[in-house]
C-alpha positions in Angstrom: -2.8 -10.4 -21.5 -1.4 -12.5 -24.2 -2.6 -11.9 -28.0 -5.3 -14.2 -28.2 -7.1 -11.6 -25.9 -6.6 -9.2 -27.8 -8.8 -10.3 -31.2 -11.3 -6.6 -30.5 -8.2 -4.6 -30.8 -6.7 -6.2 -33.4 -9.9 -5.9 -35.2 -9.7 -2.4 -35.0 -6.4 -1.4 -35.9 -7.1 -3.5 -39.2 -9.7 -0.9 -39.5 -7.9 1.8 -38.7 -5.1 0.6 -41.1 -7.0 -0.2 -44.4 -8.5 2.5 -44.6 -5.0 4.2 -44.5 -3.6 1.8 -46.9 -6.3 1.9 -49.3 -5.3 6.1 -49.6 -1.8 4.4 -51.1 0.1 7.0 -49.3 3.6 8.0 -50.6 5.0 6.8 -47.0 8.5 4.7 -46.9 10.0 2.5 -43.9 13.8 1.6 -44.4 17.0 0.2 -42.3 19.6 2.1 -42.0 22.7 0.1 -40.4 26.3 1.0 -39.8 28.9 0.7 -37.9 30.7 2.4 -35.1 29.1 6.2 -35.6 27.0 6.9 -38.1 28.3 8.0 -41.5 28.8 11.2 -43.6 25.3 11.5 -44.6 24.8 10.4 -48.0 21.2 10.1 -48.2 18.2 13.4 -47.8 15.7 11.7 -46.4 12.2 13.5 -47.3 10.6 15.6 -44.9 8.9 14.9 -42.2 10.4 11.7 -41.2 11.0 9.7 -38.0 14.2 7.9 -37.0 14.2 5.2 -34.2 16.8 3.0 -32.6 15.8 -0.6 -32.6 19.0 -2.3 -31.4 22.8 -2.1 -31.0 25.4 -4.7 -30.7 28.1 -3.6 -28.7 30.6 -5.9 -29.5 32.1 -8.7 -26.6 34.1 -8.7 -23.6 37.3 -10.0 -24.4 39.7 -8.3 -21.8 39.2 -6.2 -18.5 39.8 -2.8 -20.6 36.4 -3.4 -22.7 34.9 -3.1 -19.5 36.0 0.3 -19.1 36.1 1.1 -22.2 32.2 0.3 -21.9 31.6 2.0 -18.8 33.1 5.8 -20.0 30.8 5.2 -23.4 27.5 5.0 -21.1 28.7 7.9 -19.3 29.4 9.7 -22.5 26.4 8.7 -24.5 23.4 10.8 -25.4 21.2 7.3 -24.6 18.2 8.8 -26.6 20.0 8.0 -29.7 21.9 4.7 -28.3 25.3 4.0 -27.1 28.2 5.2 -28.5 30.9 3.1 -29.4 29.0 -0.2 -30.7 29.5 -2.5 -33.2 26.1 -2.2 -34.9 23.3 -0.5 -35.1 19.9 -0.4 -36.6 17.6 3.0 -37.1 14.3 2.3 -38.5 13.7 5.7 -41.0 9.8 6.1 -41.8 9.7 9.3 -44.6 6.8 10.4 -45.9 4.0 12.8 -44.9 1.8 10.4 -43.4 5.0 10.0 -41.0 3.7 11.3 -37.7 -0.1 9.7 -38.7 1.5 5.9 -38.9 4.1 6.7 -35.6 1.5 7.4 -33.5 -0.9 4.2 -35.3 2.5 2.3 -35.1 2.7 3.0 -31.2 -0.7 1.8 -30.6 -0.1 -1.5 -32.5 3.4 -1.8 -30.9 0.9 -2.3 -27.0 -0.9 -5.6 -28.5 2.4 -7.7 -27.2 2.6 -8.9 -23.7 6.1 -8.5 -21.7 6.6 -12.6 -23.0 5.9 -11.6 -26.3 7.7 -8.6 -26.8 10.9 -10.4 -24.8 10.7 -13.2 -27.5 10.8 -10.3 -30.5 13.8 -8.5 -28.7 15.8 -12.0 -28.1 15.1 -13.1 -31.4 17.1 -9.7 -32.7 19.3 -10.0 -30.1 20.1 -14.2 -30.9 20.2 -13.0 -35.0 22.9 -10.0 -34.0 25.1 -12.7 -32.2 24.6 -15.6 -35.0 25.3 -13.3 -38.0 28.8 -12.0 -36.2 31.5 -13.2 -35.2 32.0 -12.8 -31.3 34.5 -13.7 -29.2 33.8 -12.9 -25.2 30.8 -12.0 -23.8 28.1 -10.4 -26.5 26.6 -7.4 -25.4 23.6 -6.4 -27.4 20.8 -4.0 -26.4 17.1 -3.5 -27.6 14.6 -0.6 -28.0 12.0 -1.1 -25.6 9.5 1.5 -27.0 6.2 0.3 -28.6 7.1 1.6 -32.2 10.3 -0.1 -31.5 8.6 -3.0 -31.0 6.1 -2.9 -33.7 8.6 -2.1 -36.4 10.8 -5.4 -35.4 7.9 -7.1 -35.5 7.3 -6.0 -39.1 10.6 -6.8 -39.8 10.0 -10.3 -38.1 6.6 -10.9 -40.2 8.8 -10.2 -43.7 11.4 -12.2 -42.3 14.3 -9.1 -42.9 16.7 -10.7 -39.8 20.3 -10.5 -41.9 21.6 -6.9 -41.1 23.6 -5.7 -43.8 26.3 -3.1 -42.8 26.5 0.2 -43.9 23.8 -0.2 -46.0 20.2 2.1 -46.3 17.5 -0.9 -46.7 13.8 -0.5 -48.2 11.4 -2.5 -46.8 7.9 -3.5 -48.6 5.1 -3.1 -48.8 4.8 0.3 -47.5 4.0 0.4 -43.7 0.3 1.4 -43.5 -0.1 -2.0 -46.1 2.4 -4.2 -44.7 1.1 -3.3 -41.2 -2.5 -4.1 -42.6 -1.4 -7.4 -43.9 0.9 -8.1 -40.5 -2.3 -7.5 -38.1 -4.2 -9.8 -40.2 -2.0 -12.6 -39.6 -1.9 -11.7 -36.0 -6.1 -12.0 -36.2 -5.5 -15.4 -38.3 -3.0 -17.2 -35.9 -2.9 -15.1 -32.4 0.7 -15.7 -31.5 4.2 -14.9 -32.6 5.4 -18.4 -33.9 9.4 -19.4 -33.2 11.7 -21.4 -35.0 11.5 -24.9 -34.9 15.1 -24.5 -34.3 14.3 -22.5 -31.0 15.6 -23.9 -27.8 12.1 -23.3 -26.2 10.6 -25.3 -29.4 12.9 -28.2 -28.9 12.4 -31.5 -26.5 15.9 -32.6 -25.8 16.0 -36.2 -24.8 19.2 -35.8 -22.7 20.9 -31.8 -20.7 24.3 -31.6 -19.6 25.3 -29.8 -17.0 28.6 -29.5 -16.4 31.8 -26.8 -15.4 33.9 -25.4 -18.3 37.0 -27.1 -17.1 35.1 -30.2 -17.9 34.6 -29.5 -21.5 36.8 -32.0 -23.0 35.6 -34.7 -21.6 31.9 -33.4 -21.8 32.1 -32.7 -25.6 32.9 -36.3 -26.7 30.1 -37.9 -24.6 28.0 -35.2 -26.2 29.0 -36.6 -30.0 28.5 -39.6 -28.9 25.4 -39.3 -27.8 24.0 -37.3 -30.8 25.4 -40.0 -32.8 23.4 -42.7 -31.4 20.2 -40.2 -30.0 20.0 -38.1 -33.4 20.6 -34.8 -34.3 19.4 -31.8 -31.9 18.4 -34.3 -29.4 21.0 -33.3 -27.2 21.6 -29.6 -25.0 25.1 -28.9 -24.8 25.8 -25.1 -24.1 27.8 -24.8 -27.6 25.8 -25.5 -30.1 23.3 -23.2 -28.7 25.6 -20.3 -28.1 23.8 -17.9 -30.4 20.9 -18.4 -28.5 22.3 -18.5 -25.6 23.4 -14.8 -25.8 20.4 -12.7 -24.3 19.3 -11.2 -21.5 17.5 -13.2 -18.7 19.3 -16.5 -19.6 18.4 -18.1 -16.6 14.7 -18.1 -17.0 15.5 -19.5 -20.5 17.5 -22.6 -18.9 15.1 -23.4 -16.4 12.6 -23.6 -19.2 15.1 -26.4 -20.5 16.5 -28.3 -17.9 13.1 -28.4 -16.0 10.5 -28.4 -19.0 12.0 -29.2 -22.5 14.4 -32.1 -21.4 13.5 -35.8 -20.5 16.8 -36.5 -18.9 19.6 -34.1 -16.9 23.0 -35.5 -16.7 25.0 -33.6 -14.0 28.5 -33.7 -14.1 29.6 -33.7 -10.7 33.3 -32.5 -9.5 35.4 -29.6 -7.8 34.7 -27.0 -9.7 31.2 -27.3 -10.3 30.6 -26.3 -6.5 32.6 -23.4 -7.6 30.9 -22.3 -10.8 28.4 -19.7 -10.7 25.7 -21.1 -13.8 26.5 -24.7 -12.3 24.8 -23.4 -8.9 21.6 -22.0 -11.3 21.1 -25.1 -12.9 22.0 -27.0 -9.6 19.2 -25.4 -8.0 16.5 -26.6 -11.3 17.8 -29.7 -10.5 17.0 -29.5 -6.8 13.6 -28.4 -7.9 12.9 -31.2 -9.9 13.7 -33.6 -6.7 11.5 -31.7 -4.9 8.8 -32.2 -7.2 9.2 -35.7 -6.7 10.8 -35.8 -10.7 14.4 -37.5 -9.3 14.0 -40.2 -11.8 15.3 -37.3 -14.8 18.3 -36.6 -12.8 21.4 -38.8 -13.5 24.8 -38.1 -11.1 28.0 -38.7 -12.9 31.2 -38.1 -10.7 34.2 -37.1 -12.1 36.6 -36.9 -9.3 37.1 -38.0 -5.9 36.3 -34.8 -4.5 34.0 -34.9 -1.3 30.6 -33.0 -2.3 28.6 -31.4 -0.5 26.0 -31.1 -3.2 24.8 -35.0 -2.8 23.6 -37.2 0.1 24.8 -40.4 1.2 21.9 -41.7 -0.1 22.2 -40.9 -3.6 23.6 -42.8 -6.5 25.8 -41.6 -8.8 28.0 -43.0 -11.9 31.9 -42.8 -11.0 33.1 -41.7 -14.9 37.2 -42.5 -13.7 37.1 -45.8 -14.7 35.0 -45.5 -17.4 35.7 -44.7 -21.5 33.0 -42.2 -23.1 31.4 -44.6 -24.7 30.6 -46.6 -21.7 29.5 -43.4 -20.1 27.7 -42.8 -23.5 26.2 -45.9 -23.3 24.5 -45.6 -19.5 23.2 -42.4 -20.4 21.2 -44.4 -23.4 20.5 -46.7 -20.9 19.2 -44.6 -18.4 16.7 -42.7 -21.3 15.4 -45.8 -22.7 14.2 -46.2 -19.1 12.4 -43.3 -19.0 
């Protein structure tokens, strides 16, 4: 049940709330970031208080050995408190003695989110970790799944407090019985968690590419070229999206683009995209569009003279060897105009 649903309980926990946050309780929430294992403690945080993980970056892939390096950490790793090992993590600290009063308030609030939304507010942390740092490899990032967890990054969403800053102990205002007030009247307001208008899921790309990696020279001049004539963020090429590209479930996220969000899919036909595992994902969107009698936002380009199973004898395709990338540039403008 999505939040527009949910307008009764939202209703209530604004009840519930102000009349908490009108007692202007002496009740703090703070990040606490840092790096690799958590420091010397600096810091006596006032009693009681609640700690909770809300994510980790691991770090990336880069070689075979961060595989096993990742592996004995799990099997080392007291999971309750995270993995050991990562890159960087975040604790949300609550202190105060209204602490176990606004977990348990906190919890409740943290149920209002559907599995869609609560994905979106994980990915969004997940997409921020993976922006912010500098990867190289494969990111691996992980999320808190519990409803506090998931009502504290949404707080931390609403006040738009997305740049981690390492080793540092961060305050966050107002305090959390009024900032959660204020939060869940926003929710009542405008029922839904809005994205980015720089989202992938909130952009309608006029032209997809989808292509193998050992394509990628050729694939990344037609791409300029066509943002050059098309605009600006009117074309999906896997690059410029990589931050967002890094989360779990990616392939629900690309079928939402290649079969939803994009007027046009350019396939880049060859050897190795028979070979290429995401080339057979997005191969198979494709097929679906065909199926749903949508063939006319399917272009074939072929880039080698390699016999492929993938097409009919039927179908037409572009033959790209005799062709410059602006020519090819140019019948893929064609071929949207059409459309």
């Amino acid at each position: 049940m999505s939040l527009k649903k949910k307008k009764k309980e939202i209703t209530r926990l604004i009840s519930a709330f102000e009349q908490e946050a009108n007692k202007f309780h002496d009740l703090s929430f703070s990040m606490y970031y840092f790096e690799q294992k958590l420091p010397e403690k600096k810091d006596t945080f006032k009693s009681p208080n609640h700690s909770i993980m809300l994510w980790q970056y691991y770090g990336s892939f880069d070689n075979p050995d961060s595989s096993l390096e990742f592996i004995e950490n799990i099997k080392n790793s007291d999971l309750q408190w995270g993995m050991r090992g990562s890159s960087l993590s975040a604790f949300a600290v609550l202190e105060g003695e209204k602490c176990p009063l606004f977990v348990r308030m906190a919890t409740r609030a943290g149920g209002l989110f559907n599995e869609k939304e609560s994905y979106f507010l994980k990915s969004r942390v997940v997409g921020e970790i993976a922006d912010s740092l500098a990867t190289t490899g494969k990111p691996v990032s992980v999320t808190n799944d519990h409803q506090l967890a998931v009502w504290l990054n949404y707080l931390l969403y609403f006040v738009s407090q997305i740049k981690p800053e390492k080793e540092k102990l961060q305050r966050i205002e107002p305090e959390p019985f009024a900032l959660s007030l204020q939060a869940l009247e926003a929710l009542l307001e405008e029922p839904q968690i809005k994205k980015s208008k720089h989202s992938i899921e909130n952009i309608c790309f006029k032209v997809a590419l989808s292509f193998p990696g050992e394509q990628r020279q050729v694939i990344s001049n037609v791409f300029e070229l066509l943002e050059k004539k098309l605009g600006k963020g009117t074309v999906f090429y896997d690059f410029k999206y990589s931050s967002q590209l890094a989360r779990p479930d990616l392939a629900n996220l690309l079928k939402s683009v290649y079969e939803f969000n994009s007027e046009l899919i350019v396939v880049f036909l060859c050897k190795e995209y028979t070979e290429k595992m995401w080339c057979g994902i997005e191969w198979e969107f494709v097929q679906e569009l065909i199926s749903g009698k949508e063939a006319s936002k399917v272009m074939y380009i072929k880039l080698d003279d390699f016999e492929l199973s993938h097409i009919r004898p039927t179908d037409g395709y572009i033959d790209a060897r005799d062709l410059s990338d602006n020519e090819l540039c140019d019948l893929i403008i064609e071929r949207v105009a059409l459309l």
